[in-house]
Each structure stands twice: as structure tokens, then as C-alpha cells.
N, C-alpha and C positions, 0 to 999 in steps of 0.2 A: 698250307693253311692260309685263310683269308681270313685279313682283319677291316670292318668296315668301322670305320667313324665319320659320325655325322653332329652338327651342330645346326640347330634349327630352331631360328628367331620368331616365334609368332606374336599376333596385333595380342594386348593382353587381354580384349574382350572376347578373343578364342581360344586362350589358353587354356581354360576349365576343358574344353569341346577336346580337342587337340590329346590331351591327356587321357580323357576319356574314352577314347578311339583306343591309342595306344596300349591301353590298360585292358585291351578286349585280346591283340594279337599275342601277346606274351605268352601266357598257356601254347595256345596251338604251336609256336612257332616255336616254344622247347622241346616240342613232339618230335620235331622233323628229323629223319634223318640229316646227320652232317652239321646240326646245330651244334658249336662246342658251348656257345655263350652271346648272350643275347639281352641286354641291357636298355633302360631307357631311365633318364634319370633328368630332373631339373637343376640348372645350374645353379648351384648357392650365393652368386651373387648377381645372379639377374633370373628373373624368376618366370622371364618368358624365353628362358633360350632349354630346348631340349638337346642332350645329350645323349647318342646313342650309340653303343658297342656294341658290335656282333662282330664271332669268330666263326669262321665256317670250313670244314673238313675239305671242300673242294669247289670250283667253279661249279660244276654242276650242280652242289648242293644248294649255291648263292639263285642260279640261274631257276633254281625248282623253286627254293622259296616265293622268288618275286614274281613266279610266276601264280601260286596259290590264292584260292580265292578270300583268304581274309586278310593276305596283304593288297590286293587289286580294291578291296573294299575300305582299308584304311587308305590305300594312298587318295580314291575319292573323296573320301570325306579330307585330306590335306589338303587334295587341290582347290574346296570348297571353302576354306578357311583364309586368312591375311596372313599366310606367310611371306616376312618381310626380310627374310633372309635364310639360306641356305647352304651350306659347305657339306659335302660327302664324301671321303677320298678312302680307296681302296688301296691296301698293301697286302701284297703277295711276301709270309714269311717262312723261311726257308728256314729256321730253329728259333725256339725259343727257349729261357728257361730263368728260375727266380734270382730277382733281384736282393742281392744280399746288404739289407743295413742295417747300420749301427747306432741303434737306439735303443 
């Protein structure tokens, strides 16, 4: 399994746009084959940084997705925006399972 996480700082007079976009590929891209989980969320204490989860069954499912054409159409509209900051790191995990606490 592959876990992608991304943090992503946009100008705040494109965050409406930004979010917009994003709020179009979610549908399709819960469709996909190899999609486990697939998240985009604004961070609660800065309200232009996006946060993004995706789990994915395998490279090649990662490799199909970005390949698709309503991700090729949002990352245009990103490159077309003032993003002022970017981080994306991919981990390859070999088990997972719940975290047990005590609350």
C-alpha cells in the first residue's frame, strides 16, 4: 500500500479557485480502481494550507490515477494558481493496523 501526503500553501486570493478544482476530482477519483482513500481537507489553523491523504492499493494504481484526465486537468488549473508552497512525500507501507487509545 501507498500513502501519499501533501501539504499545499496557496496565495489566499486563490484559495476559493484551488478548492474548487479539488472538490470536482473527489468523486471520480473514489471510482478508481486501487483508490483505498482519498482526502482533501483545509487546515484548521491556516486556512490557505490544503491537506491531502491518499491510500492506494499499488504503484500502478498511483501511476494510473496521475495519469487520468481530471487529475492532468486539476494539476493545470494548480499550476495556474500562486502556490507558495509545496511538500508531497510518498511512503510505501508494508502493514498497517488501529491505533488503540485511551479516552
Amino acid at each position: 500500500m501507498l500513502v501519499i501526503s501533501a501539504r499545499i500553501t496557496v496565495n489566499p486570493k486563490d484559495t476559493a479557485s484551488y478548492i474548487a478544482g479539488a472538490q470536482k476530482i473527489l468523486a471520480p477519483t473514489h471510482a478508481e480502481e486501487g483508490c483505498i482513500d482519498y482526502s482533501i481537507a483545509v487546515d484548521i489553523a491556516n486556512s490557505n494550507m490544503i491537506c491531502i491523504f491518499e491510500q492506494w492499493a499499488s504503484e500502478d494504481a498511483l501511476m494510473t490515477h496521475l495519469s487520468l484526465p481530471h487529475i492532468a486537468e486539476f494539476l493545470a488549473l494548480a499550476a495556474s494558481l500562486d502556490v507558495t508552497d509545496m511538500q508531497v512525500m510518498k511512503y510505501e507501507v508494508s502493514s498497517c493496523g488501529p491505533l488503540q487509545l485511551d479516552i
